[in-house]
C-alpha positions in Angstrom: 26.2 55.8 54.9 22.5 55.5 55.0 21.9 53.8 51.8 25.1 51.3 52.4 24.9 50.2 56.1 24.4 46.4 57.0 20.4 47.2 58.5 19.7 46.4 55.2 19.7 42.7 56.1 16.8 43.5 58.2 15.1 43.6 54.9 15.8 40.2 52.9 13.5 38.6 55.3 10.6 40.8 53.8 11.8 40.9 50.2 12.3 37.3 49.9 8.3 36.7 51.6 7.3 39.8 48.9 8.8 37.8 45.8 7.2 35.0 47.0 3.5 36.8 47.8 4.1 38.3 44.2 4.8 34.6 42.2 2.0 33.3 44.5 -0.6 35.4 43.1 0.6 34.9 39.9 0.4 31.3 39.5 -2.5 31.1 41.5 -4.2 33.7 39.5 -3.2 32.4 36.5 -4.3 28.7 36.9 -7.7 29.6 38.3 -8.3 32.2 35.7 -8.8 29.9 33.2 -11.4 27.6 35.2 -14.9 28.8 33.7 -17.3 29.0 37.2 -20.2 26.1 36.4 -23.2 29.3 36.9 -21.5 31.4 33.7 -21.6 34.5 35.8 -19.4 37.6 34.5 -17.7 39.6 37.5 -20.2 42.0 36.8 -23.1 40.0 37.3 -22.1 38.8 40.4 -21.3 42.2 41.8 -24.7 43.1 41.0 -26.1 40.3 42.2 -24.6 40.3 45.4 -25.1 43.8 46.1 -28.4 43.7 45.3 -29.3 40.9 47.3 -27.7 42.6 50.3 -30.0 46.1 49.8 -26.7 47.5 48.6 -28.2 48.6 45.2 -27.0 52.4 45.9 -23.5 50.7 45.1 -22.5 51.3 41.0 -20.1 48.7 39.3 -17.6 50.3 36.9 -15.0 48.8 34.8 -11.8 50.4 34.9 -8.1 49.2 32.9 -5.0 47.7 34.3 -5.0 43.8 35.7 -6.3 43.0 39.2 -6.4 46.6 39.7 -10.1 46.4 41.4 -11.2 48.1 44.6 -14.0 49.9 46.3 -14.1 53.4 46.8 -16.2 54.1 49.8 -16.3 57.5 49.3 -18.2 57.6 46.3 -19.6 54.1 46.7 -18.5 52.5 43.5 -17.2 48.9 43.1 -14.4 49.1 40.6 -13.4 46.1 38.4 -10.7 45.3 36.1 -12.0 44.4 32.8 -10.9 40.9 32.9 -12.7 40.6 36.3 -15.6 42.6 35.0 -16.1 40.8 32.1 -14.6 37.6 32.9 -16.3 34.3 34.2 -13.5 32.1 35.9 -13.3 31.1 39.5 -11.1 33.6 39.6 -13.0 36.2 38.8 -16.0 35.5 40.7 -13.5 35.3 43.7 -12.2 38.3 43.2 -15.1 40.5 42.8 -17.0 38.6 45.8 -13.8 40.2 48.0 -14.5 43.8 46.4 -18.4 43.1 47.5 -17.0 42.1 50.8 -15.5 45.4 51.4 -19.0 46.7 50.1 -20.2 45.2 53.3 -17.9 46.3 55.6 -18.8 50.4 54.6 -22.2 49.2 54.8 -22.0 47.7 58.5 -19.4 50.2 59.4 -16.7 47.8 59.9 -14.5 49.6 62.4 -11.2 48.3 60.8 -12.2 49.8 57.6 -13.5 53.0 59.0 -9.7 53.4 60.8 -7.9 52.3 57.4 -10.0 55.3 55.2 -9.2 57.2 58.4 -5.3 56.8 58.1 -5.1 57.1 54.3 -4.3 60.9 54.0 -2.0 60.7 57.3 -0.7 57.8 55.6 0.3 58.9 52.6 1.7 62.6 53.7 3.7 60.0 56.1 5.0 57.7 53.4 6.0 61.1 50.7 8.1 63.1 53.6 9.5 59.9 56.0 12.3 59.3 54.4 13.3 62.6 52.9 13.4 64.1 56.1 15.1 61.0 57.7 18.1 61.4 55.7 18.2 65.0 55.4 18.3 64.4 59.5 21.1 62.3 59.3 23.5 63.9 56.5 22.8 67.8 58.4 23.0 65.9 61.8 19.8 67.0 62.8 18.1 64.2 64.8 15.1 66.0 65.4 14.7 65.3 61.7 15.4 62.0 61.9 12.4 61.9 64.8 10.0 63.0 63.1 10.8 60.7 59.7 10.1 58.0 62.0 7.0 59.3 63.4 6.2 59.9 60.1 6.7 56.8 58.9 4.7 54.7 61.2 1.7 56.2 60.3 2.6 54.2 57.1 3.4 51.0 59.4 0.1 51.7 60.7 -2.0 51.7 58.1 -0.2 48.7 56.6 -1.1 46.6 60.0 -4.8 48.1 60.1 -5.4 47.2 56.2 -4.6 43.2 57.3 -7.9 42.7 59.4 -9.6 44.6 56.5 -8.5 42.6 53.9 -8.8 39.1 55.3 -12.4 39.7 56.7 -13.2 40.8 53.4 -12.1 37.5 51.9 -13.5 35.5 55.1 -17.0 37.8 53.8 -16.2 36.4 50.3 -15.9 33.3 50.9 -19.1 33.0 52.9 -21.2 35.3 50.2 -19.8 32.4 47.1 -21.5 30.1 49.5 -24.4 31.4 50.8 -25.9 32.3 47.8 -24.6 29.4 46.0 -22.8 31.3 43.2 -19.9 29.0 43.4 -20.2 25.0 43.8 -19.0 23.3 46.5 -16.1 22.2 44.2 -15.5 25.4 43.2 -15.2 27.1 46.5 -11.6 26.1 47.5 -10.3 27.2 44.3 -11.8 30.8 45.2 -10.1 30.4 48.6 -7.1 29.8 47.0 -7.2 32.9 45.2 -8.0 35.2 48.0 -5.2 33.7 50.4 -2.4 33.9 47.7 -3.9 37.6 47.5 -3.7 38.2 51.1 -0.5 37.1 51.5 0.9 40.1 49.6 -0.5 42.2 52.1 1.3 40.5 55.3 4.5 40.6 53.0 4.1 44.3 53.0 3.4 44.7 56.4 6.5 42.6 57.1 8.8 45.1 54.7 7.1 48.0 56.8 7.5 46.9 59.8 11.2 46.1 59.0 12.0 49.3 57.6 10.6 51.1 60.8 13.1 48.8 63.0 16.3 49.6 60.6 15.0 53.5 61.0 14.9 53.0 64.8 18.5 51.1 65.2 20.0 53.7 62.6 18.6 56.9 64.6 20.2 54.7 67.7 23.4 55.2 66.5 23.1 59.0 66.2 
């Protein structure tokens, strides 16, 4: 059976490193969240400032609900902060929305990584919604062709998981450099933002791991047919 075959060891790797991103972020979140930055900038502020500073003033700041929910929409050119990052003033915060500005940046210089990531996002998603539908309708019908193209379909989703990882670490590499730079964090202050950002980034390799496994448990199981 599909759902009760031993490739599902393939997985525990992945969902022991995804527990682990997901506690990481957490604690690391949580205990930097409550340092107030020494400059008593809001997220907001900084955003502005930032963008600003880097002729990016075409770029609006919105607030939006949910926790650590921000992002940047480059198709409409808005930088989106949660409202504790918005309105907040931890290291934390200031951390956070620096990464957001980062990807700012990258639309701005037309980071190739990013341009290939917005690229793959439809192709992505219409991969990830029919892969595994189609996968096991191949398998219970015995219709490997099926089963073909679930795969195919599905590593457009293993593709856009290994793209985003060069996106989101030069964003925090930009980050870090921008907090420095223009002197918005102190020196002491700095590595706690780091912090942040790598516990951060290590939920995106832990989902590029369970991605990646996944598409070898597809391969071995369409072996077997």
């Amino acid at each position: 059976m599909f759902f009760y075959d031993p490739t599902f060891l393939l997985l525990i790797p992945a969902l022991i490193l995804a527990i682990f991103a997901q506690a990481r972020v957490k604690g690391t979140y949580n205990e930097f969240s409550k340092v107030r930055n020494s400059r008593g900038y809001s997220g907001a502020q900084l955003a502005r400032y930032i963008l600003d500073d880097h002729r990016m003033t075409e770029v609006k700041i919105e607030s939006i609900p949910g926790e650590l929910t921000d992002h940047y929409d480059p198709r409409t050119k808005v930088l989106r902060l949660s409202e504790s990052i918005y309105n907040g003033d931890s290291v934390a915060a200031l951390g956070i929305t620096a990464h957001e500005a980062g990807h700012a940046m990258q639309d701005a210089k037309s980071y190739v990584p990013l341009k290939l990531r917005n690229g793959f996002v439809p192709v992505a998603n219409f991969g990830s919604m029919l892969a595994f539908p189609l996968f096991i309708f191949g398998i219970i019908a015995g219709l490997p062709l099926l089963m073909d193209i679930g795969i195919i379909f599905f590593s457009f989703a293993v593709a856009f998981s290994v793209i985003t990882l060069p996106v989101e670490f030069n964003a925090s590499t930009r980050a870090i450099q921008l907090l420095r730079d223009g002197k918005y964090l102190s020196d002491n202050e700095i590595p706690m933002a780091r912090k942040v950002l790598a516990a951060a980034a290590l939920t995106y390799v832990a989902a590029t791991t369970m991605a990646i496994l996944n598409l070898a448990r597809l391969l071995i199981l369409r072996g077997r047919r």
